[in-house]
N, C-alpha and C positions, 0 to 999 in steps of 0.2 A: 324426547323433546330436547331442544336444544340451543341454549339462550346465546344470542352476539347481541357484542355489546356496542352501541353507537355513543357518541359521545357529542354534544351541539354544544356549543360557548355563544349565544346571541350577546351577549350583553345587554340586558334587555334593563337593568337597571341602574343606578350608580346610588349605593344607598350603602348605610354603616349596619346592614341585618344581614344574616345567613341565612336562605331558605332551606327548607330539607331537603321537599323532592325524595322521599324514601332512604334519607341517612340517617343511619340511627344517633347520634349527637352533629351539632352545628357543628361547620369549620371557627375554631376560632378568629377574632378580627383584632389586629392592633388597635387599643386603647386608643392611641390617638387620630386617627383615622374613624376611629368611630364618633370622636369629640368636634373632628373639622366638620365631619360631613354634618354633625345635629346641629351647629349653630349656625355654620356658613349658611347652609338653607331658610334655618330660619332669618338669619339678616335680611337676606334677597327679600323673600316674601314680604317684613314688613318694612322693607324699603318698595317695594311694588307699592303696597295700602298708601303710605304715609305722604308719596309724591305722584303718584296716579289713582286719583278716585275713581276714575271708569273703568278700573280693571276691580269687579267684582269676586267675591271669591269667598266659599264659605267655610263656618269655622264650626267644626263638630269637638263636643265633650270628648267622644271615644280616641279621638286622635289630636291631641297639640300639634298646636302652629309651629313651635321650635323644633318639634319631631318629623315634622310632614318629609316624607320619602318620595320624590317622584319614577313613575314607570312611563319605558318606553311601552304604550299598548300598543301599539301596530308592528312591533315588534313579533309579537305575541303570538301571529301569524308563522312565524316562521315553524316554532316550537307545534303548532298545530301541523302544520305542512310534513314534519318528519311525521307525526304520529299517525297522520293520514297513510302519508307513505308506508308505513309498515305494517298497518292495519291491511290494508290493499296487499300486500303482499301476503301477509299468513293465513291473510281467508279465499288464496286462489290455491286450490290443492295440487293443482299439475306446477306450481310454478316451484317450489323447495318443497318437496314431500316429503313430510316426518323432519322438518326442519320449523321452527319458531324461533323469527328474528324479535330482539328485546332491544331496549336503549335505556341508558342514564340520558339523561339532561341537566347541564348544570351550568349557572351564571357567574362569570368572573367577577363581576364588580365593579367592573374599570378599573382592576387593579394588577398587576404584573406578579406579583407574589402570590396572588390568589388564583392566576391562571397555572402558574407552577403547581401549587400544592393542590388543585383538582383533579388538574392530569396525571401528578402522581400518584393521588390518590383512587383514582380510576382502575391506575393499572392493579393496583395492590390492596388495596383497601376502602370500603366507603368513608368510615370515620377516626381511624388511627392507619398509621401505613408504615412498613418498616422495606424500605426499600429493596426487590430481588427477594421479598420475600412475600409469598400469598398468604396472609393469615386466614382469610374471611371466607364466606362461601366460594366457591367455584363459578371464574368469569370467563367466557373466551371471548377476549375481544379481538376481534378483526380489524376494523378501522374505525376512523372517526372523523366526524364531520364536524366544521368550524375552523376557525371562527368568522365573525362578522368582519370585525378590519383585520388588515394583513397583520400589524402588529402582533396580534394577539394569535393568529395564525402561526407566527414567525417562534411568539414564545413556546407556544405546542411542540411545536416541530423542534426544538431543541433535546425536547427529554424523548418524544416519539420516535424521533429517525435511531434513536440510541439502541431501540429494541423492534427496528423496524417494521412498524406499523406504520401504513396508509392512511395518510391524512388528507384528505379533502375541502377544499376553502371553498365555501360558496359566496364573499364578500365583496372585501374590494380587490380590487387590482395589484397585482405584485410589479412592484417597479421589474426591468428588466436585469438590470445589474443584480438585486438580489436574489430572482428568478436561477441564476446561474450556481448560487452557492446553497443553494437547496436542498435538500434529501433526493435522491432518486424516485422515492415513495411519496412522493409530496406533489398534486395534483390539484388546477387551479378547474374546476368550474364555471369560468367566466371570461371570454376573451379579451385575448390582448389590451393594453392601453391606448396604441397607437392609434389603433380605430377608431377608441373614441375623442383624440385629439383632431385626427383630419373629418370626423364628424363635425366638429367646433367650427374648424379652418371653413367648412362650405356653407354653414349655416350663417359666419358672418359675411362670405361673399355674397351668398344670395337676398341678405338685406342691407347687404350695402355697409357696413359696420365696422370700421375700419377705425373707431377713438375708442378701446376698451377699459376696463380695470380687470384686472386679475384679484382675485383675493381665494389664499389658499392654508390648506391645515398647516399650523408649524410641525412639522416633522417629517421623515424621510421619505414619507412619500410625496408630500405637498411639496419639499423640494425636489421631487424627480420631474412631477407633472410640472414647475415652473420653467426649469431648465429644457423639460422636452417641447412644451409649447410655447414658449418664447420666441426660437428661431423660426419654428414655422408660421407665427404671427409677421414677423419680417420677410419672409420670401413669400410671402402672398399680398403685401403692403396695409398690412394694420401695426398699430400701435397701440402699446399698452401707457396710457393713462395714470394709470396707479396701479401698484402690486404692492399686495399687503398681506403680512400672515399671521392670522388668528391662532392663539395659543391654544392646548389644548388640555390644559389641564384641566381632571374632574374637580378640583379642592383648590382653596387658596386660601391665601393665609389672612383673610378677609375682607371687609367690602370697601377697606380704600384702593388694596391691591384691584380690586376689581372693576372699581370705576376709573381707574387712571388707566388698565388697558380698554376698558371701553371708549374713553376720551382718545387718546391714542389711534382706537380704528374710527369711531363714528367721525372725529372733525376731518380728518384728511378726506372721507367718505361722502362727506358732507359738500365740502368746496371744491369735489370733485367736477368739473363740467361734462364726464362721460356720464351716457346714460344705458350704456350698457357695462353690463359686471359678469363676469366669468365664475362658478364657485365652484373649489372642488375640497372634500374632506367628507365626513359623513355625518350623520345628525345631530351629533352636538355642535357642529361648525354653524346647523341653520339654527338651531336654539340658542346660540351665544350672539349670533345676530340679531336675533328677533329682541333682545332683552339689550343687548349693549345700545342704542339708540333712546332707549327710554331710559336708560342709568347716563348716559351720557345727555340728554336736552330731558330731565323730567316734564316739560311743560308741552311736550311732541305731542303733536295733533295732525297726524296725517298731512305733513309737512311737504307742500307740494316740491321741494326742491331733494326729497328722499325718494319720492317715486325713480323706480328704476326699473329697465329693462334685465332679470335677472336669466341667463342659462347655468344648469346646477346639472352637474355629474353624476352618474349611475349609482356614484360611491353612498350619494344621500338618497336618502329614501326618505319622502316628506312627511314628517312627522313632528310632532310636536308631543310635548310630556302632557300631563292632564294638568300639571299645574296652570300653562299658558291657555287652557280650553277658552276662556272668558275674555280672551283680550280682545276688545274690538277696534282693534285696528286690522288693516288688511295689507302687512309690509310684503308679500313674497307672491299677490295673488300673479293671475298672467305669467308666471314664470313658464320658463321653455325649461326642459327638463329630458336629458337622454335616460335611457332605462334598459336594462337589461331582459334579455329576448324573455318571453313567458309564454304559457299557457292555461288552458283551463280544464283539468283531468276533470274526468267525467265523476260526480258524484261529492265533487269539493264542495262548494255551495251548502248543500245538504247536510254534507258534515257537518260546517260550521253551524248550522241552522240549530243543530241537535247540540250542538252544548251549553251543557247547563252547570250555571255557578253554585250546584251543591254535590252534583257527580263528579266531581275532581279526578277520582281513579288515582291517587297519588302524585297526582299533578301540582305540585307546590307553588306552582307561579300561577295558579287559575284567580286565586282569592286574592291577593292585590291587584290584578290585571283585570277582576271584577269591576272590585273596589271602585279603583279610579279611574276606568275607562263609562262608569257610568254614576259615578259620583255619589254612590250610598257606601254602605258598612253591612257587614254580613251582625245581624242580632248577636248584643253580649250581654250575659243575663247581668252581671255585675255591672253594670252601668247606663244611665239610660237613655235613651234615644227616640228622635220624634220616627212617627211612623214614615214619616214622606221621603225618611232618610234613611231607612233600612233600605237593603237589596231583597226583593223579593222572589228571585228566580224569575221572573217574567220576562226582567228583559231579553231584547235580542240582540244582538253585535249585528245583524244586517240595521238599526235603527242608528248606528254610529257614525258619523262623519267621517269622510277618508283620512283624516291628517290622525285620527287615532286609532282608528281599525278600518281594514278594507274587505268587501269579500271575496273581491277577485282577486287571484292568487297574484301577487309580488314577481318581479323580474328573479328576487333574492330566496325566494318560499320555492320556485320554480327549480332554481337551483339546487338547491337543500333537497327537495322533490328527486329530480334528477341523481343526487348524489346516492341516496339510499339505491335506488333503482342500480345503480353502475353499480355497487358492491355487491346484490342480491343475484346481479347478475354471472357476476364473478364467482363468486359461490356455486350457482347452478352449473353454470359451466366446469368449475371444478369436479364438482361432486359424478356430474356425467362424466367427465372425462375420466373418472376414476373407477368408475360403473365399468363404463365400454372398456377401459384396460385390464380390469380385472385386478387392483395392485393389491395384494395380498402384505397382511400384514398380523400374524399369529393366528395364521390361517384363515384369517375374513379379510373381509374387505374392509381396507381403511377406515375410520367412522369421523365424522369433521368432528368430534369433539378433542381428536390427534391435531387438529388446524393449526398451523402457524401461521401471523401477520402476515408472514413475509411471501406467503404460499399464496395470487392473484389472479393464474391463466396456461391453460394449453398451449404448445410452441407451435408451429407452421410454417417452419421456416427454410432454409438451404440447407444448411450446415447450423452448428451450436452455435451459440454467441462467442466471441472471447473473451476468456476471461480475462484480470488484471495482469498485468505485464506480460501481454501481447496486441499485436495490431492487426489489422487487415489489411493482406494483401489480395488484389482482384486475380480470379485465374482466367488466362488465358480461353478466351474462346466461348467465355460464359456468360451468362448474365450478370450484372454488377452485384445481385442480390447473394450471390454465390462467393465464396470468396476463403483463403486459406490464413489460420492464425497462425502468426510467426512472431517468435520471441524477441521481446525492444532486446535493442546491441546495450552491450557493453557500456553502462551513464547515461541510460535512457529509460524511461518509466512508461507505464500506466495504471492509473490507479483506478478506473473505470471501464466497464466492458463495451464492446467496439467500437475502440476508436480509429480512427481512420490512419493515425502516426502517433508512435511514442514522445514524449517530451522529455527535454534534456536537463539532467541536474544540476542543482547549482553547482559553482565551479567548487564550493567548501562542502560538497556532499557527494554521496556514490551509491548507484541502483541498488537497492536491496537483491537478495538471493532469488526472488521471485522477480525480483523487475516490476514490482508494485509499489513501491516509495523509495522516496531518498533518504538516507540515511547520512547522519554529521560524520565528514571526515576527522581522525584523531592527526592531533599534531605530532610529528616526526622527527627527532633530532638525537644525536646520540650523546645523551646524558652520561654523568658520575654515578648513577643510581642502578643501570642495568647492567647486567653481566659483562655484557662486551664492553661498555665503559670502563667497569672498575678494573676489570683484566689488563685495557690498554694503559691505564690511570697505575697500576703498579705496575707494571713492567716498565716505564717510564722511570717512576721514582727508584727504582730500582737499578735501574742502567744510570742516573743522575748520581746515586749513594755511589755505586762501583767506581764508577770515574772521579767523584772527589776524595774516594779512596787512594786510587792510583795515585791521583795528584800530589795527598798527604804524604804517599810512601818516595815521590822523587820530591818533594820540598824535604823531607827529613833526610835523604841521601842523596843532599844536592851537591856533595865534595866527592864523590862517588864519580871513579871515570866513566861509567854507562850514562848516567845524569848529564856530567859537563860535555858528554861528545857531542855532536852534530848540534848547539845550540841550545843550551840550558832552557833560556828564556823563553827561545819558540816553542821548545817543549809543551810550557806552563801554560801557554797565550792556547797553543792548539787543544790541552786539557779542559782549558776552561771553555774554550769555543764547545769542546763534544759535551760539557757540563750544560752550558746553556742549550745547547740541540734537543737533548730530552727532554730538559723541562719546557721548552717551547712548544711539542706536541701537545700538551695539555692545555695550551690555548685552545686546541679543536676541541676538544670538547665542552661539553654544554651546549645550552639554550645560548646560539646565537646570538648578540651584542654590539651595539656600535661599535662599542670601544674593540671586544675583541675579532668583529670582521677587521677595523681596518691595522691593528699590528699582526696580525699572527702570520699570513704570507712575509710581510716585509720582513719581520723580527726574524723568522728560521730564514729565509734565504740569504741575509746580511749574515747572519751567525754560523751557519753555513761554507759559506765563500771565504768566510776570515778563517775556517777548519781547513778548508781543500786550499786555499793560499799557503797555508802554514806549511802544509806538506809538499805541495809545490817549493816553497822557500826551501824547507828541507832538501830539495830531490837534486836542486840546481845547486844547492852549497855544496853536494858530493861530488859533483861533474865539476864545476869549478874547483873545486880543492885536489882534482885529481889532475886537471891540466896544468893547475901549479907547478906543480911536482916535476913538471919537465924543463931540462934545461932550456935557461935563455927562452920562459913562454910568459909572454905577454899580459897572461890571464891573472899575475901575482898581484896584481893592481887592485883586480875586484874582487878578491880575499878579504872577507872580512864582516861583521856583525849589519852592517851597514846594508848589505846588497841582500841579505834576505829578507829584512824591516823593510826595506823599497818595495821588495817582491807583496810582502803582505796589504802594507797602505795603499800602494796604486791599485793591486785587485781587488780591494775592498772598497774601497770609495767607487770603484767604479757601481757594483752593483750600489753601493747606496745612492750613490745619485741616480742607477735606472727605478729605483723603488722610490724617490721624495715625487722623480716626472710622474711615477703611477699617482701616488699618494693624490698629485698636488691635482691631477685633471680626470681621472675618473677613479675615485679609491673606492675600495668592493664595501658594502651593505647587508644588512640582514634585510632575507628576502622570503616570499612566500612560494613554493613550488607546487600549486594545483594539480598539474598536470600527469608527472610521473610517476606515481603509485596512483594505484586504482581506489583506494579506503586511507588514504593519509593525505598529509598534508606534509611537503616538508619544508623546516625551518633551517634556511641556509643562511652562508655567506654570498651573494652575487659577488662576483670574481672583479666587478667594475669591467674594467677593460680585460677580455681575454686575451687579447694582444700582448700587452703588459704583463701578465703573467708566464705566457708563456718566453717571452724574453727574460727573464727574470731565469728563470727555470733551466733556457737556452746557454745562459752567460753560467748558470753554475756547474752545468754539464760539460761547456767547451772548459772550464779550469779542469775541471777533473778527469777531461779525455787528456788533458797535456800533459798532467801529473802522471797520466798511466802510461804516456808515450814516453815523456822523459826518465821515470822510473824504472821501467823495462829496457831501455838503450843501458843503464849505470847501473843495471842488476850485478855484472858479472867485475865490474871495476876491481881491482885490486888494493879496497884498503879495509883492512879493519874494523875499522867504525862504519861502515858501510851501511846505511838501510835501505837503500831501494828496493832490496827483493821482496822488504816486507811493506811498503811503501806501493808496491807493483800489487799484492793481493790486495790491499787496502782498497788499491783506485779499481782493483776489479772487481771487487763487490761489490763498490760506490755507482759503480758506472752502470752494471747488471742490473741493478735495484732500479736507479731511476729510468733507463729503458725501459724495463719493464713498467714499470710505473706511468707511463702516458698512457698504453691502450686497456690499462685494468682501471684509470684514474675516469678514460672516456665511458668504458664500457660499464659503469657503476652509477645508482643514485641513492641519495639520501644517507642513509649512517653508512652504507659499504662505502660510499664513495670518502668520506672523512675517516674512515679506516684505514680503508688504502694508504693514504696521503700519512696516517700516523704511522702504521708501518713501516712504511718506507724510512720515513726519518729516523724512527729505533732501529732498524736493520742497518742503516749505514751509520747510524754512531756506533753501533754496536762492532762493526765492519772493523772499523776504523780502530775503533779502542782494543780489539782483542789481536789483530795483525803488525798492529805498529809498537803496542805497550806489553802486549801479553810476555813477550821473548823477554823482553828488559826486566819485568815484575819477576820473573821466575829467578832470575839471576840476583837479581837484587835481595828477596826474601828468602828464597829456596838455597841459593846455593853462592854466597855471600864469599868464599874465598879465589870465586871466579871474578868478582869485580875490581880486579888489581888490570896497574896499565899492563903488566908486562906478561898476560894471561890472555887478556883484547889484544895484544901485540903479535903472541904467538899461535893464537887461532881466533880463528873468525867463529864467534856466537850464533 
């Protein structure tokens, strides 16, 4: 034998008690929820007495007026209809053989918390539940059926789809937009909405009804149905009159709040001149209607200007609580009324005929649903009561009126009906299909007590499904049903099986390994904090310390002829220039910055130009000083401190003015690079104008090609003081470096590429400081009795 477990949510009452229904302790109920619901009820009621005398109503010892609970009974139906259904199935021996389907049955409350902790406790426990854990007897549950309204469908499916179980709504209507973010496993019983909208649309063409009122549930769904039949009211030429929407709360925080929204709908309702009205929500919308008119005009007397033409939606099932049984008025009669398809299994009737309100079977909703659908009390020896007001078992539910019990099965009972049927089917079909394959499992045959939710049907198809992160593509020559799975590209997903095309990810995201979701790209910059940072970050301050070394050792031996030859001061000026070069690489690094996008190109390539000027200045004072030297030449004029300070200020200003025109009309930003890494993001400098940079870049390479041309002609000059030879490797490493440095600068992104660029700048100070100062440093410290004139005089260093 082997129990599944079904699971129905009718909502069949809105009250502050827990029924059992076979759990061995009640769910707990918030205190105050239990406090709204006992008095709020009581108010209505004796606001009913106190301002309408003809609504009769009696008042039994065994149950106080401030207590009174009312039930949906035609409800009640539904909860019979699964039990039919499963009854019918375990007593047909060919249809699950050595199979016996069971069910829980349990009532939310009308409350959201209390939908959660059913279904949780469903999966895990009847009366204490420790989540992922089974304490209690042994349950397999397969699927479940419910709820009544989508909402409460919607809450199920929250914790349901988590552990993949098959959840079945036999209620209302799933708007369509929500319809799409569903579980896979989640399956409505009842069609479309659309249907029953263009149902509406022809019903008031054919009587001509073109002045309407709309009044609908407040909530997501009554807002879907307002927005979807609105425009089809205008493209068929009616007009909607009034739209109004009825709140739907079960509790309120008491009966001023609730006659000021009765006022609110009854007087607009009221001076309405349509006399047709639209309703769509489900039976507490007709029960807060039938009672807001009488809270709103207590003196209402079948008030000829409230007669209305009413058409009410599938979503209500017409019903009324037993509290309203007595009222005589007849606000809803003549209503038109759409309904969901049904029928009448052979044997229903009969069923119904056969129960009796003392055989419960475990049935916990039988004795209030007794109760109040025939207006006695089950005998309580502790209290006492007249006889005409006991329930005697005699009654019968076929003697009931349809607004509280019906006995032909419901559009909604039908459903419910149906829905067991599709699961039991699924099962059969399973358990065959496992038969005829033989699937061995510790040497027998699988047994469904192994069942998984998730496990619904036999395949029949082309080829498998695809799985997540692949698409179908059609082959060649076949039927469309046929088809081959090919893996989404490179930033492309699926996270569902066959889909027809992968989707692309966000620009700040990149396809997982599988090509089944997107995953956050990391941000990308090359920091102070990682290896190659800190590496480039001292070498830097490192070549900065060396060089104000240098600088130290020719200020301290600045009376020294190696010091005072070729230009003291240029010396100093070109020191500090190579000083500032290193440390202006460590602008590149880091997180990106206004401030440090828009100096760190202009800062090193200014700082720069004033370095390869200087030696330039130096290269032309040797070729000038050596033309001197000849008689009667001309060149004696431009001897002197003056022509290499020209040299330096004119080629410096000039780049700074190409870097203010950058600065001033597109200066570089920090930027975002989506594109270039596959799993990053990188956080750059945008260059502003590429243009600009590379002129920039251009002007300090043609100084440094003319320092290597002029340098290399006055290598071999005959003087002493001479440094072009070393002036000439200087510009050739200078020059090497940044050549190179274009197609490794293009061919790079993200930290190689701000590498590169620091590189370069340490490799040519570096160039520069060990070819031009290293010979002089050695002579100066090392070998201190070679720094005489007459030593430089007699041989060249």
């Amino acid at each position: 034998m082997l129990e599944l477990v079904l699971l129905l949510l009718p909502s069949i009452s809105c009250k502050a008690e827990t029924t059992k229904c076979g759990m061995k302790d009640p769910l707990p109920v918030p205190f105050e929820w239990f406090q709204l619901g006992d008095v709020l009820i009581g108010e209505i009621v004796s606001h009913l007495f106190n301002q309408v005398p003809e609504i009769k109503f009696k008042h039994h010892p065994a149950q106080e007026l401030h207590s009174y609970q009312y039930v949906m009974t035609k409800y009640h139906q539904h909860i019979l209809a699964l039990v039919f259904a499963v009854k019918e199935i375990n007593q047909n021996p060919s249809f699950l053989p050595n199979i016996t389907l069971g069910f829980h049955i349990y009532d939310n409350f009308c409350d959201m918390k209390m939908t959660y902790r059913t279904t949780l406790g469903l999966i895990y426990k009847l009366h204490q539940y420790f989540p992922n854990y089974e304490c209690d007897a042994h349950k397999n549950l397969v699927a479940v059926v419910g709820g009544f309204r989508f909402k409460t469908s919607s809450y199920m499916s929250d914790i349901l789809s988590l552990y993949k179980i098959p959840q079945l709504t036999y209620g209302s209507f799933a708007p369509e937009e929500k319809d799409e973010n569903q579980s896979p496993s989640f399956y409505h019983m009842v069609p479309s909405e659309s249907h029953q909208n263009m149902g509406i649309i022809h019903l008031l063409l054919h009587f001509q009804w073109t002045w309407v009122g709309l009044l609908a549930e407040d909530d997501d769904s009554g807002e879907h149905f307002l927005k979807a039949l609105e425009p089809l009211l205008s493209q068929n030429g009616i007009c909607s009159a009034l739209i109004s929407k009825i709140p739907n709360k079960p509790f309120w925080n008491g009966l001023d709040a609730i006659i000021d929204v009765a006022l609110n709908i009854y007087l607009p309702f009221r001076d309405c001149k349509a006399n047709t009205f639209i309703l769509y929500g489900d039976s507490a919308v007709l029960i807060a209607l039938s009672i807001f008119p009488i809270l709103g005009n207590p003196s209402y007397k079948e008030d000829a200007s409230l007669r209305k033409v009413w058409i009410m939606t599938p979503q209500i099932d017409f019903s009324l609580p037993s509290l309203e049984r007595e009222m005589e008025f007849e606000f809803f009669h003549g209503t038109l009324s759409f309904t969901i398809h049904s029928n009448q299994p052979h044997g229903f009737q009969k069923f119904l005929q056969d129960v009796k309100p003392f055989d419960n079977q475990g049935n916990g909703f039988l004795k209030e649903f007794w109760e109040q659908a025939f207006d006695c009390f089950y005998p309580n020896p502790q209290e006492p009561v007249g006889l005409n007001e006991t329930c005697t078992g005699e009654e019968r539910l076929e003697n009931l009126y349809s607004p509280l019990f019906e006995m032909s099965m419901t559009g909604h009972s039908y459903s419910i009906y149906n829905a067991v049927y599709a699961i039991a089917h699924a099962l059969r079909m399973l358990y065959s299909s496992r038969i005829n394959h033989m699937e061995m499992d510790r040497g027998k045959i699988m047994e469904l007590q192994d069942l998984q939710p998730w496990q619904t049907m036999p395949l029949s198809v082309c080829n498998d499904y695809c799985k997540p992160g692949n698409y179908k593509r059609k082959r060649e020559g076949e039927k469309f049903c046929c088809y081959d799975c090919v893996p989404c590209p490179e930033g492309k997903i699926s996270s569902q099986t066959d889909v027809d095309d992968c989707i692309k990810c966000r620009s700040d995201q990149y396809s997982s390994k599988d090509k089944d979701g997107c995953i956050a790209k990391t941000l990308s910059f090359l920091s102070f904090e990682e290896p190659l940072g800190i590496s480039l970050a001292s070498i830097a301050v490192c070549f900065s310390l060396l060089t104000a070394t240098v600088l130290g050792i020719f200020i301290k031996h600045k009376d020294t002829p190696i010091v005072k030859a070729n230009n003291r001061e240029i010396t100093y000026v070109l020191l500090i220039a190579l000083l500032l070069c290193s440390l202006s690489s460590l602008l590149f690094l880091g997180r990106p910055r206004k401030v440090t996008c828009f100096l760190r190109q202009s800062a090193f390539s200014i700082i720069f130009t004033v370095a390869v000027s200087c030696v330039l200045a130096k290269t032309i004072t040797v070729v000038v000083a050596f033309m001197a030297t000849k008689p009667g030449s001309s060149m004696r004029k431009w001897v002197g401190k003056w022509l290499a300070n020209s040299i330096i200020l004119s080629c410096s200003l000039v780049q700074a003015s190409i870097c203010m025109v950058w600065l001033a009309t597109s200066p570089p930003f920090p930027d975002f690079d989506t594109e270039s890494l596959t799993q990053s993001i990188i956080l750059e400098c945008n260059e502003g104008s590429v243009t600009m940079f590379y002129i920039v870049l251009g002007y300090m390479g043609l100084l440094s090609l003319i320092s290597l041309i002029v340098a290399f002609l006055a290598r071999k000059l005959p003087d002493s003081f001479n440094e072009a030879k070393f002036i000439t490797f200087s510009m050739l490493i200078f020059c090497s470096v940044w050549i190179s440095f274009v197609p490794a600068y293009l061919s790079s992104k993200g930290k190689s590429m701000v590498a590169v660029e620091i590189f370069c700048i340490l490799l040519s100070s570096a160039g520069s400081l060990g070819c031009i100062f290293s010979p002089k440093c050695f002579i100066i410290v090392l070998r201190p009795e070679l720094n005489t004139r007459e030593e430089i005089m007699r041989k060249n260093y």
